[in-house]
C-alpha positions as CSV (number, residue, x, y, z in Angstrom):
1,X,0.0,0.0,0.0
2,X,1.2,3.4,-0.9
3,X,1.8,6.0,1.6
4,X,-1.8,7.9,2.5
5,X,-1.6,11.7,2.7
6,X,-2.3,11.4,6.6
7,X,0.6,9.1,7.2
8,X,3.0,11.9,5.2
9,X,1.5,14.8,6.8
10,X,2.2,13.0,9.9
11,X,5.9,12.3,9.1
12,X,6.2,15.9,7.6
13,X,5.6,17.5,11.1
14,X,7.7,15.0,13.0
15,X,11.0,15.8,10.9
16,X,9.6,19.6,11.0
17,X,9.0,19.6,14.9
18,X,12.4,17.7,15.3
19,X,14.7,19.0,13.1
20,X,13.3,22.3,10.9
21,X,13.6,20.4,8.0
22,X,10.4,20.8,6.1
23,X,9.4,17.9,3.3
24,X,7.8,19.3,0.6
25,X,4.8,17.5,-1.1
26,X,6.9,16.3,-3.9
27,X,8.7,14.2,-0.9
28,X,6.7,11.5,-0.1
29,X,8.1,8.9,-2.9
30,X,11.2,9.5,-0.8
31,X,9.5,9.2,2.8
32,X,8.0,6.1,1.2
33,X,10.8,4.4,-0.1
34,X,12.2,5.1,3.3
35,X,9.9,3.8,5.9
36,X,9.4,0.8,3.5
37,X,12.8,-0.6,4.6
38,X,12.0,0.8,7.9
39,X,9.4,-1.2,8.3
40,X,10.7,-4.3,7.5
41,X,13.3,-3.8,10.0
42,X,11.4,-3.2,13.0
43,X,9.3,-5.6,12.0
44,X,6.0,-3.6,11.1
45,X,4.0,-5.4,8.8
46,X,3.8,-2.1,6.5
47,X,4.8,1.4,6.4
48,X,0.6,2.3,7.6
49,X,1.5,0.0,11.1
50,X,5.0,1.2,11.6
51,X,3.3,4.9,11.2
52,X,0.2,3.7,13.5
53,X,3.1,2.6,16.3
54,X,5.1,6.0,16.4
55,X,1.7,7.8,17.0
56,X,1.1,5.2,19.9
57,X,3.4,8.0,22.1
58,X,4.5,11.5,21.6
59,X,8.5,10.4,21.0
60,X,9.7,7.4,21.8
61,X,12.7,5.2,20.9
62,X,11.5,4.5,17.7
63,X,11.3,8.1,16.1
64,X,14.3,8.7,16.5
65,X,15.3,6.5,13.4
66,X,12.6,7.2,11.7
67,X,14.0,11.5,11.7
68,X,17.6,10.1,10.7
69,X,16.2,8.2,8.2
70,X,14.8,11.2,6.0
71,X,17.8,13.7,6.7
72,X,19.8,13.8,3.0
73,X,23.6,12.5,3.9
74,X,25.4,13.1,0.6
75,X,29.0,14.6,1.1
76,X,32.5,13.7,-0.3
77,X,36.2,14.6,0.7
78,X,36.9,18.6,-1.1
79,X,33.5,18.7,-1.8
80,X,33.0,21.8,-4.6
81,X,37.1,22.8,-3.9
82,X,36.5,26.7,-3.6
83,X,36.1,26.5,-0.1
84,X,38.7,24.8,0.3
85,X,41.4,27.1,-1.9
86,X,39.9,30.0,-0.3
87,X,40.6,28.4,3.2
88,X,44.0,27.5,2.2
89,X,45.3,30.7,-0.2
90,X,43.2,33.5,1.8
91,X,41.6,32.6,5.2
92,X,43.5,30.8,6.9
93,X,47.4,33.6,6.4
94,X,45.2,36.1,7.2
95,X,44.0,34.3,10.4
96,X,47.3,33.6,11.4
97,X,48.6,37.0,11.7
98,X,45.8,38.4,13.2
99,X,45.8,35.0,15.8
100,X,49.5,35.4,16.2
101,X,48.9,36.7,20.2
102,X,46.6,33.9,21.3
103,X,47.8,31.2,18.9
104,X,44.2,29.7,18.5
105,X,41.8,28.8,16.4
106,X,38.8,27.8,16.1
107,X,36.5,26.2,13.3
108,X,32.9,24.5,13.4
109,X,31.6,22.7,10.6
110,X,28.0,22.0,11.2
111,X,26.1,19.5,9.8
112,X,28.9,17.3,8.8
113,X,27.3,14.2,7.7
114,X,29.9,11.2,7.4
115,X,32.9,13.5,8.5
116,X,34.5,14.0,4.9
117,X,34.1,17.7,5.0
118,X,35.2,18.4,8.6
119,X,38.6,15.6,7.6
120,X,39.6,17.8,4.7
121,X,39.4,21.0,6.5
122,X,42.3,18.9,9.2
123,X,44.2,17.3,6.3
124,X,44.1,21.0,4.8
125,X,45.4,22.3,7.7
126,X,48.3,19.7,8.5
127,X,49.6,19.6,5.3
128,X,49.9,23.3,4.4
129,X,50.2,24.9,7.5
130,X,52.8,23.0,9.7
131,X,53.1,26.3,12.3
132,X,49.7,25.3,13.5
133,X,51.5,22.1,15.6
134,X,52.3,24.7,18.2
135,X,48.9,26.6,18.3
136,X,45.6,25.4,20.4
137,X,43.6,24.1,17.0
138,X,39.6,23.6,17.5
139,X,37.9,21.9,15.4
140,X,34.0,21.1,15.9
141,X,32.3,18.6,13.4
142,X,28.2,18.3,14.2
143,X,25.0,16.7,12.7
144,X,22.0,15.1,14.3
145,X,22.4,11.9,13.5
146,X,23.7,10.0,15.6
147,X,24.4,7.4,13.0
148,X,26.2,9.6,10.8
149,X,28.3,10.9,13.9
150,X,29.4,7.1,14.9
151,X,30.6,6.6,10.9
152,X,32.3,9.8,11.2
153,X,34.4,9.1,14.6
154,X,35.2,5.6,13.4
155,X,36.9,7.4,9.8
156,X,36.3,4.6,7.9
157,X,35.3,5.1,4.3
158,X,34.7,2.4,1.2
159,X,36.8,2.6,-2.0
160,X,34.3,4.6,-3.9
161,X,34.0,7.5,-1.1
162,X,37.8,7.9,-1.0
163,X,37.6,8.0,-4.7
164,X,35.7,11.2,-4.6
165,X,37.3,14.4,-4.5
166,X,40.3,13.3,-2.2
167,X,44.0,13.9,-3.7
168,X,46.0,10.4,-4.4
169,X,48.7,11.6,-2.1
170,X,46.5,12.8,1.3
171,X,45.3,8.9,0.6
172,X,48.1,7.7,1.3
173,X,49.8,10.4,3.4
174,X,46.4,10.3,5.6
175,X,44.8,6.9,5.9
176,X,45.4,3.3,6.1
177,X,44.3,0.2,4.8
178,X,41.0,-1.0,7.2
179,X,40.3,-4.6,5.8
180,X,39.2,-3.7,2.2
181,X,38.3,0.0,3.0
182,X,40.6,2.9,4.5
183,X,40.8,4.4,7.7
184,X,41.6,7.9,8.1
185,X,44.5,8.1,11.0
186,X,44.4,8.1,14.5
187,X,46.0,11.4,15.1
188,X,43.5,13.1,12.6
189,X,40.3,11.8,13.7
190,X,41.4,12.9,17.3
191,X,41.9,16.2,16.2
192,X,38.5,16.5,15.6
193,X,36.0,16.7,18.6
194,X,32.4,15.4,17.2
195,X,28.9,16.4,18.9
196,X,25.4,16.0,18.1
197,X,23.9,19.3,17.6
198,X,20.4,20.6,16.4
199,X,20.5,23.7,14.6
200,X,17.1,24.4,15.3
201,X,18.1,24.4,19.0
202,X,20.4,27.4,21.2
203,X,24.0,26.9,20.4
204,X,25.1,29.4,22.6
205,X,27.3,27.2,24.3
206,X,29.6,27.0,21.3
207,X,32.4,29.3,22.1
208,X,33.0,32.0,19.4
209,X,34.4,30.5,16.3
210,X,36.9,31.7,13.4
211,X,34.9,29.9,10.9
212,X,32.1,28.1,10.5
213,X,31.3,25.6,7.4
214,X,27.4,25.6,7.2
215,X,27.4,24.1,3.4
216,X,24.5,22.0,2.2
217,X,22.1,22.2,4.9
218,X,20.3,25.5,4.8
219,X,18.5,24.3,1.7
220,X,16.4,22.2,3.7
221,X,14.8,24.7,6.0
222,X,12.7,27.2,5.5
223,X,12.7,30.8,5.3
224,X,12.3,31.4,9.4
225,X,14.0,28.6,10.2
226,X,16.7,29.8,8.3
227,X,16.7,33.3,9.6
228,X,16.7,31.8,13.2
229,X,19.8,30.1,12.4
230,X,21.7,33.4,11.1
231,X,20.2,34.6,14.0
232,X,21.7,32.2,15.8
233,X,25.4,31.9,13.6
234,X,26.2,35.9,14.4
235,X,26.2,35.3,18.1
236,X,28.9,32.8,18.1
237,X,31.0,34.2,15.2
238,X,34.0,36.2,15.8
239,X,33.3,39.7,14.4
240,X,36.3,38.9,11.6
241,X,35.2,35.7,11.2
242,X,33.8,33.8,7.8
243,X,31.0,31.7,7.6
244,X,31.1,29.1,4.4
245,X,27.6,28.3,2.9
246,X,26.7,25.8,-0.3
247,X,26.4,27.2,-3.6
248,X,23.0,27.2,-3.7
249,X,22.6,29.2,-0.4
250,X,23.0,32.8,0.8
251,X,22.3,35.2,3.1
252,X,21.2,37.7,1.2
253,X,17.3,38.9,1.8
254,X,17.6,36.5,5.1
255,X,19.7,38.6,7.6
256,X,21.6,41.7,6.3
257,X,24.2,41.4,9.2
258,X,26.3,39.5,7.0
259,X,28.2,41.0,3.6
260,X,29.3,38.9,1.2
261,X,33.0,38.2,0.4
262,X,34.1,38.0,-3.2
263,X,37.5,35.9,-3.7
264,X,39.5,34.8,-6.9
265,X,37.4,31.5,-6.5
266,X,34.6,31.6,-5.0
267,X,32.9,33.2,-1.8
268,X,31.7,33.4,1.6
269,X,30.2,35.4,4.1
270,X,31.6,37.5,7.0
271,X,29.3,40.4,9.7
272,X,29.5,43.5,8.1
């Protein structure tokens, strides 16, 4: 049985109320083809009795999987490269001048999926910057999924992930051979300090940050939720800091605190 329009309006408003993602009605092939395998792994005869069990209780262990399961996960290693060149030609010497008292710094990258984008900001940073060995380096890595946040500690990625986008050499500078995938190494993946974190919710406890990599998510929220979030992003942004968005995202019309930054190849986004 296909999915009923009840069962995806009820779905819709449990991503929504969880996660500010909204699902638009062209969605529910997706939420179907989902749930479907859900189902069969929870052991619901169908997707109509695993819907009819989550609405047994307001939240309970099994929503949780149910949310992870629509959130899009698609990442690679250098994703778009821009980012990346501006990080390594622009941002990141001009940081280090204007760091050189405190010797710190400090970059989130939110929403990071399987880890490939915050692992390629740290392989950037090791291999072109060696002075940063003796400064206090922060680097945050988030998502909400919990699932996503376990592959990304572990570092472990099959042939065709390392394939995409990451150079021959950081390969085999970088990883090692895990059975027949590769492992990114030790000392990289505890350079990074993962946490589960909402973007919907109050991140004022982040500390302010030199950077922040919010790429590929915004697209899935809509126009308050994304406001909040700017909302949200200024307070914990150093006032000379740079925030990264995807290419199909901007700040523009959404909160005017933020001016864009036009570099050679690309840009990004800093408070005015």
């Amino acid at each position: 049985m296909p999915i009923s329009v009840a069962e995806f309006d009820y779905i819709r408003k449990l991503v929504y109320d969880r996660t500010g993602v909204f699902l638009s009605e062209d969605k529910s092939y997706l939420v179907e083809s989902r749930l479907n395998v859900l189902a069969k792994e929870t052991g619901a005869n169908s997707v109509s009795g695993l819907v009819a069990q989550l609405k047994q209780k307001p939240f309970s262990p099994l929503h949780k999987p149910i949310v992870e399961a629509m959130m899009t996960n698609e990442t690679f290693f250098f994703r778009d490269v821009q980012p990346f060149e501006i990080l390594k030609t622009f941002i990141i010497p001009e940081l280090l001048k204007k760091r050189q008292g405190d010797r710190t710094l400090k970059i989130w990258c939110a929403a990071c999926s399987s880890g490939q984008e915050p692992y390629s900001i740290m392989m950037l940073l090791r291999e072109y910057f060696p002075q940063l060995a003796n400064w206090k380096v922060q680097l945050i890595a988030s998502d909400i999924s919990t699932a996503m946040l376990d592959r990304a500690t572990s570092g472990i990625y099959a042939q065709q992930e390392v394939n995409r986008g990451l150079p021959t050499a950081f390969l085999h500078k970088y990883f090692q051979h895990c059975g027949h995938k590769w492992q990114i190494k030790k000392e990289i993946r505890q350079s990074i300090e993962f946490r589960q974190i909402n973007l919907t919710e109050s991140f004022d406890f982040m500390s302010q940050m030199d950077i922040i990599f919010m790429r590929n998510v915004l697209i899935y929220f809509d126009i308050q939720t994304k406001k909040s979030i700017f909302a949200k992003v200024r307070r914990v942004l150093r006032p000379d800091g740079y925030l990264f968005l995807g290419g199909g995202e901007t700040t523009v019309n959404l909160d005017s605190a933020f001016e864009l930054v036009q570099f050679d190849k690309g840009v990004c986004y800093k408070l005015r």
